[in-house]
C-alpha positions as CSV (number, residue, x, y, z in Angstrom):
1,X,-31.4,17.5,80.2
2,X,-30.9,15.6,76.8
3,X,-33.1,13.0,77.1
4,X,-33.4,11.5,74.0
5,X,-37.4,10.3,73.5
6,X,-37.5,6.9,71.5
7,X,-38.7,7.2,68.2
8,X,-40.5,4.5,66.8
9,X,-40.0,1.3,66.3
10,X,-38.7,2.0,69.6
11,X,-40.6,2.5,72.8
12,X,-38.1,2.7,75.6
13,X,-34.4,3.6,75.7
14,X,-31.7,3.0,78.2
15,X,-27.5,4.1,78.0
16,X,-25.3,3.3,80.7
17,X,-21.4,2.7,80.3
18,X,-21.3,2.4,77.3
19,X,-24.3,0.0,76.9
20,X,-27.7,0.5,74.8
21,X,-30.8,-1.1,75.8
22,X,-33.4,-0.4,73.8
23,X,-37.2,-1.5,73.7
24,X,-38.8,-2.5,70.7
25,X,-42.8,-1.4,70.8
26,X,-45.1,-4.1,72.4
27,X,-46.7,-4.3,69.1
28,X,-44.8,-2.8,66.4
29,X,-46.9,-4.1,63.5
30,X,-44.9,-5.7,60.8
31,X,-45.2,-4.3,58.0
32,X,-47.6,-6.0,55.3
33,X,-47.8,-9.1,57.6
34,X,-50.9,-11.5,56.8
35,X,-52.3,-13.2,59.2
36,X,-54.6,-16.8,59.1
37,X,-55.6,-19.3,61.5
38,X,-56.2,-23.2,61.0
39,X,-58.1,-25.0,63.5
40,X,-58.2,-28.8,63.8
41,X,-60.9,-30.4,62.5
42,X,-60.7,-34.2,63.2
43,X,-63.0,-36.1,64.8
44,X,-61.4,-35.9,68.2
45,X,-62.0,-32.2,68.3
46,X,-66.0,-32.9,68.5
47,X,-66.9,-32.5,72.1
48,X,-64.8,-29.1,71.9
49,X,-66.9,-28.1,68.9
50,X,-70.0,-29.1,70.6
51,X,-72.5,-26.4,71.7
52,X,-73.8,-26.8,75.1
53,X,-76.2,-25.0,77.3
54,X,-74.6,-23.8,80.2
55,X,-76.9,-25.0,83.2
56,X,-78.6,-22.5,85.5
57,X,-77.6,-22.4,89.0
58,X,-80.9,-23.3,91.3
59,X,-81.3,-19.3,92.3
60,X,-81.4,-18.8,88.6
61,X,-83.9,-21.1,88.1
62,X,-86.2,-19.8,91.2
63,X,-85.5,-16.0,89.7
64,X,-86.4,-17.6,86.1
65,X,-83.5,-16.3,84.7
66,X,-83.2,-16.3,81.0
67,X,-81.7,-19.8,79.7
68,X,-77.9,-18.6,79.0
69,X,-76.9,-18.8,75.1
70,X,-75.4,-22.2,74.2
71,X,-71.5,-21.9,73.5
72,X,-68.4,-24.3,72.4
73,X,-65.0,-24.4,73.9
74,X,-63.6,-23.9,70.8
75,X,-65.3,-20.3,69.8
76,X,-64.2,-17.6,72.6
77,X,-60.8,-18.6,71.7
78,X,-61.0,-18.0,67.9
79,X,-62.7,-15.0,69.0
80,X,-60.1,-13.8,71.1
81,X,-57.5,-14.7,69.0
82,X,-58.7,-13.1,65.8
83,X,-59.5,-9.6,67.6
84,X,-56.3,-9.8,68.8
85,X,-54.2,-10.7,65.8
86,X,-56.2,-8.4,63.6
87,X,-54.1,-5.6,65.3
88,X,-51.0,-7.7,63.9
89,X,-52.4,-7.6,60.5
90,X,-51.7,-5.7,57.2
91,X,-55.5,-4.8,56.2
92,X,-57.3,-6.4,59.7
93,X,-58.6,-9.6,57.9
94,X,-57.5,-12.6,58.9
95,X,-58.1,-16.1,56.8
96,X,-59.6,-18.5,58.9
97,X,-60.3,-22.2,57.8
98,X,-60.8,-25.8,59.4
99,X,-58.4,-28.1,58.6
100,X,-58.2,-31.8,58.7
101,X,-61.7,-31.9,57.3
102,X,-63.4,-34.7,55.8
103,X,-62.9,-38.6,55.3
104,X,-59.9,-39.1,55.1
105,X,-58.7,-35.7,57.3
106,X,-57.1,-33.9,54.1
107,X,-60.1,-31.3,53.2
108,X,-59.8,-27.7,54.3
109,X,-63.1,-25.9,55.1
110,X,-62.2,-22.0,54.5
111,X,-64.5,-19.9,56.5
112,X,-63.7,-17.1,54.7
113,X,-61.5,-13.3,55.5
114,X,-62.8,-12.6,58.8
115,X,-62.5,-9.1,60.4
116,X,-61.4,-8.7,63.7
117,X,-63.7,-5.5,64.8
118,X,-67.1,-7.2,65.8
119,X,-65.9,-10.7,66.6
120,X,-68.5,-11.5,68.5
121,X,-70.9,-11.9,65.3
122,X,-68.8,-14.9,64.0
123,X,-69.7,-18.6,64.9
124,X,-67.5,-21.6,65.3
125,X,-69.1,-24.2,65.3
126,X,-66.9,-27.2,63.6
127,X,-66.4,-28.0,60.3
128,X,-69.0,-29.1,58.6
129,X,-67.1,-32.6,57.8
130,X,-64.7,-33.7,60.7
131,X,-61.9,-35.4,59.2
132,X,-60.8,-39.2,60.2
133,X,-57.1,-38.4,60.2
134,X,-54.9,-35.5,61.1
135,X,-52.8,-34.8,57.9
136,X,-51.3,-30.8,57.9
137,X,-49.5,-30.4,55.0
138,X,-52.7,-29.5,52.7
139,X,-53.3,-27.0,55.6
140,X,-50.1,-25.5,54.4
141,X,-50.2,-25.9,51.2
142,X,-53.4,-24.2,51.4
143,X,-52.0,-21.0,53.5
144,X,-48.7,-20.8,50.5
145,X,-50.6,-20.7,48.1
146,X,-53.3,-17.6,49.7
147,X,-50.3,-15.8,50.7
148,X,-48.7,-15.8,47.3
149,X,-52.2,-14.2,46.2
150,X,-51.8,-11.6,48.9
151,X,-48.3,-10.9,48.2
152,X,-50.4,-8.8,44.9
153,X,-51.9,-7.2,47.2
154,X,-49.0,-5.8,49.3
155,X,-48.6,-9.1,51.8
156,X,-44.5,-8.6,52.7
157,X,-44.6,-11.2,55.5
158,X,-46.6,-14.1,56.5
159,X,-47.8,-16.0,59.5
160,X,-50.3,-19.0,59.9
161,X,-51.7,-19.9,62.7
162,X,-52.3,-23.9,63.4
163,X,-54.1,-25.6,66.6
164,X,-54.3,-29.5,66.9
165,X,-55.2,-31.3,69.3
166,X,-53.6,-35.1,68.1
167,X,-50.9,-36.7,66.6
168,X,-50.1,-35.6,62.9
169,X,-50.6,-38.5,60.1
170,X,-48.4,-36.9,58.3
171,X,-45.3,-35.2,59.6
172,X,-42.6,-36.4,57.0
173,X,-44.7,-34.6,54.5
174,X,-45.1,-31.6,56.5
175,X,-40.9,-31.2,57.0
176,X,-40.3,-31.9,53.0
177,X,-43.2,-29.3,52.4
178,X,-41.4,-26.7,55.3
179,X,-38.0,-27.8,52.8
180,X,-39.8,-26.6,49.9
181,X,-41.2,-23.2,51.7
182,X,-37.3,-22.6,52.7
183,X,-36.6,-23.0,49.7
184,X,-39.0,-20.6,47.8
185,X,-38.4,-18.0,50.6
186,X,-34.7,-18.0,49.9
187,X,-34.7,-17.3,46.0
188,X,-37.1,-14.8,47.1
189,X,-40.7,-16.4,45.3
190,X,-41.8,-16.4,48.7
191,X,-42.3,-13.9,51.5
192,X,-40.4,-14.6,54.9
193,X,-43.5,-16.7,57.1
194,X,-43.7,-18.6,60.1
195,X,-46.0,-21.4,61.4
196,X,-46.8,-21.4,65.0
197,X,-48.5,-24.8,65.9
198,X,-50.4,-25.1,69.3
199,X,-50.9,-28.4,70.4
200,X,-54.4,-28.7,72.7
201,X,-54.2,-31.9,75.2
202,X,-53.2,-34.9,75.6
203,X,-53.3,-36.4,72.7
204,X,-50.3,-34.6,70.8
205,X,-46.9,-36.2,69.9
206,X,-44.8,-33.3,71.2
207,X,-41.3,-35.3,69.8
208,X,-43.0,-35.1,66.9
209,X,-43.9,-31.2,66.9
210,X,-40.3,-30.8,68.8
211,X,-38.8,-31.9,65.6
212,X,-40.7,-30.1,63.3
213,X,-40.1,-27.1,65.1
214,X,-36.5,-27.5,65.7
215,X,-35.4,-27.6,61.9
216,X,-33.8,-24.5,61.0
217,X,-33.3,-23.8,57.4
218,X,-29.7,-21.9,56.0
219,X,-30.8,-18.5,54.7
220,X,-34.2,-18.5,56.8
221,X,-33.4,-19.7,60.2
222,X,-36.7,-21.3,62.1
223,X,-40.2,-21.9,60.2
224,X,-41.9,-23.2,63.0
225,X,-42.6,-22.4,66.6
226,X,-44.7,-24.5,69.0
227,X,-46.2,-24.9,72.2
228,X,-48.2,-26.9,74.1
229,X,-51.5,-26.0,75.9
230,X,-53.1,-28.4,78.5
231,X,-56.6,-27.2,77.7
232,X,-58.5,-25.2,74.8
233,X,-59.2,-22.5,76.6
234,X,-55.5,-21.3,77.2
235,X,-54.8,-21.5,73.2
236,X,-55.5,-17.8,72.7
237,X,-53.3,-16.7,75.5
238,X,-50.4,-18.6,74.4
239,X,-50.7,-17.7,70.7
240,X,-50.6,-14.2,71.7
241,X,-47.3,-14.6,73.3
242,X,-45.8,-16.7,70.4
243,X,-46.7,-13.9,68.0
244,X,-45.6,-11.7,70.3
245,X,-42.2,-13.6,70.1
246,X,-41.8,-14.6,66.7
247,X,-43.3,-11.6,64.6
248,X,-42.0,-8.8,66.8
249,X,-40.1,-6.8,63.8
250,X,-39.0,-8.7,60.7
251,X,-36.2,-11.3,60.3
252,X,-33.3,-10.2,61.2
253,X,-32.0,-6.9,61.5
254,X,-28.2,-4.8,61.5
255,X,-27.3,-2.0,64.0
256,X,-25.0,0.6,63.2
257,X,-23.0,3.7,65.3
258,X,-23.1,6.8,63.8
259,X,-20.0,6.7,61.7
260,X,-21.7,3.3,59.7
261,X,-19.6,0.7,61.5
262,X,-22.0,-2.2,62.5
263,X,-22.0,-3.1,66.2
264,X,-24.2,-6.0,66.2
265,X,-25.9,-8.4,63.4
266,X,-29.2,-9.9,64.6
267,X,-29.8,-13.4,62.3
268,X,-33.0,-14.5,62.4
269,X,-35.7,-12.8,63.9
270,X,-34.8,-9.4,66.3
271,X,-35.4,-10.3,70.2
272,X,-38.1,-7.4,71.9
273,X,-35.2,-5.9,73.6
274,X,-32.1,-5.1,71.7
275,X,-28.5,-4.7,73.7
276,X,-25.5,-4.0,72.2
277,X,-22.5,-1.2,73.0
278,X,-21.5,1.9,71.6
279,X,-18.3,3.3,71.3
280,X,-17.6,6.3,73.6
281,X,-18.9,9.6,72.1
282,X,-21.8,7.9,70.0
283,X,-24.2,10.1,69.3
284,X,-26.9,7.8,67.6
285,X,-27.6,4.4,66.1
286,X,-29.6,3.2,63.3
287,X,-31.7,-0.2,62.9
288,X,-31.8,-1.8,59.4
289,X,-34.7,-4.0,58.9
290,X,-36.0,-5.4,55.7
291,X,-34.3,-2.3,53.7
292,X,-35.6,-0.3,56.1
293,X,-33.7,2.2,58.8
294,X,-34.7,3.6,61.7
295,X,-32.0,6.0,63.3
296,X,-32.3,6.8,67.2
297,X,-30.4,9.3,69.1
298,X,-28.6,8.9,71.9
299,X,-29.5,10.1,75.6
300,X,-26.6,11.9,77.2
301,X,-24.6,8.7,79.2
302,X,-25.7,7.4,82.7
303,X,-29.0,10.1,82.5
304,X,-31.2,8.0,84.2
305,X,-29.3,6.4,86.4
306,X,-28.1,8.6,89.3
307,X,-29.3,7.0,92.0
308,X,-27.6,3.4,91.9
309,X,-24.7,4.3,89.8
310,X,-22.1,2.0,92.1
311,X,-24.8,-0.9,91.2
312,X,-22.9,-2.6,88.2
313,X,-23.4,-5.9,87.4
């Protein structure tokens, strides 16, 4: 048998008539990506912030079971999220700040390059100021200007993460300051980043995060990426799978046959699964990322797919 074993970034690999399908790792860690989160810190986020005792059951109480540890809404998920993007991450630190912060909601409180190993140790308890407005664009400002630090430091991609739970004071700044980012990424002062805004409740303007999210920039395709969660407690969840969606391999890519003719230009980011056909006799392909090339070969045709070979779609 020639069954051709994926090497990486691919995990699984499919040929049939002519067709490639090929699997792009779950996690195939982009190179030198730098990773932060933002949380909201306006005053509406309080009772999320707020510690409270979780109440004992009456057999607990009879037993005299220990008084279970006080805990936010707010803290599992920045937990969660930083253990799990840590995988994601260049060096396994992640930048993690409150934003929205103080009087008039423009302050940032960084709480400093948190590992994601031993999560468990860090507390999230609020900023210490919560802001009266929502305004991002310091937020962002504030996550440019740490990434072009990093970028010394071998940072080649960035992502911020940014949770809110209202209505942004401020969005007309934030799409002139995503004009500007474009525009440093393009004459290449800036490495290729993304923002992924989760909006928590119901308090968000999703027109306005739609059309933030929807501007896409020549050279650089989409900044943004949003979603909305109904509750806190399902932010981590559905940051994992934007991640999973927007950083899976770097912008872009080009796939090639063996003789160097391309068969298919990805713009923008690569999907997880890449499909594209061969011409008969192809013996390998090769995936250029970011200068990079990764050259697969080719299982023998229709290997692995004896049984339902009159099943064509």
């Amino acid at each position: 048998m020639g069954h051709e074993k994926p090497v990486e970034p691919f995990s699984d690999l499919h040929l049939e008539d002519g067709r490639v399908r090929a699997v792009l790792l779950h996690d195939p860690t982009v190179e030198g990506l730098d990773m932060a989160i933002y949380m909201d810190a306006s005053g509406s986020m309080k009772d999320e912030y707020e510690y409270t005792r979780p109440s004992r059951t009456f057999l607990e109480w009879i037993r005299g079971a220990p008084l279970k540890e006080a805990a936010n809404q707010v803290e599992p998920q920045v937990q969660w999220m930083l253990e799990y993007l840590a995988t994601k991450d260049r060096n396994g630190l992640l930048r993690v700040a409150y934003w929205a912060c103080g009087a008039y909601g423009k302050a940032i409180e960084v709480v400093g390059e948190l590992k994601g190993t031993d999560v468990k140790q860090y507390k999230f308890p609020g900023a210490q100021y919560l802001g009266g407005y929502t305004y991002l664009e310091p937020a962002l400002r504030d996550y440019v200007q740490y990434l072009k630090e990093q970028v010394k430091h071998g940072a080649k991609r960035g992502c911020a993460i940014i949770v809110t739970d209202g209505k942004l004071h401020d969005a007309e700044e934030v799409e002139r300051f995503s004009e500007s980012v474009a525009k440093e990424i393009r004459a290449g002062r800036l490495p290729r980043l993304n923002f992924v805004l989760v909006g928590v409740g119901d308090g968000i303007d999703e027109e306005q995060l739609e059309k933030i999210a929807h501007q896409e920039y020549p050279g650089v395709g989409h900044l943004w990426c949003h979603r909305i969660a109904k509750e806190i407690t399902q932010v981590a969840e559905l940051v994992a799978v934007l991640v999973d969606e927007t950083m899976t391999v770097a912008a872009g890519g080009t796939i090639y046959d063996d003789k160097g003719k391309v068969l298919k230009t990805y713009e923008g980011r690569l999907p997880a699964v890449l499909e594209f056909d061969v011409p008969e006799g192809t013996k390998s392909f090769t995936l250029e990322v970011s200068g990079q090339r990764f050259t697969q070969p080719l299982p023998d045709e229709d290997e692995h797919h004896d049984e339902g070979e009159e099943d064509h779609h």
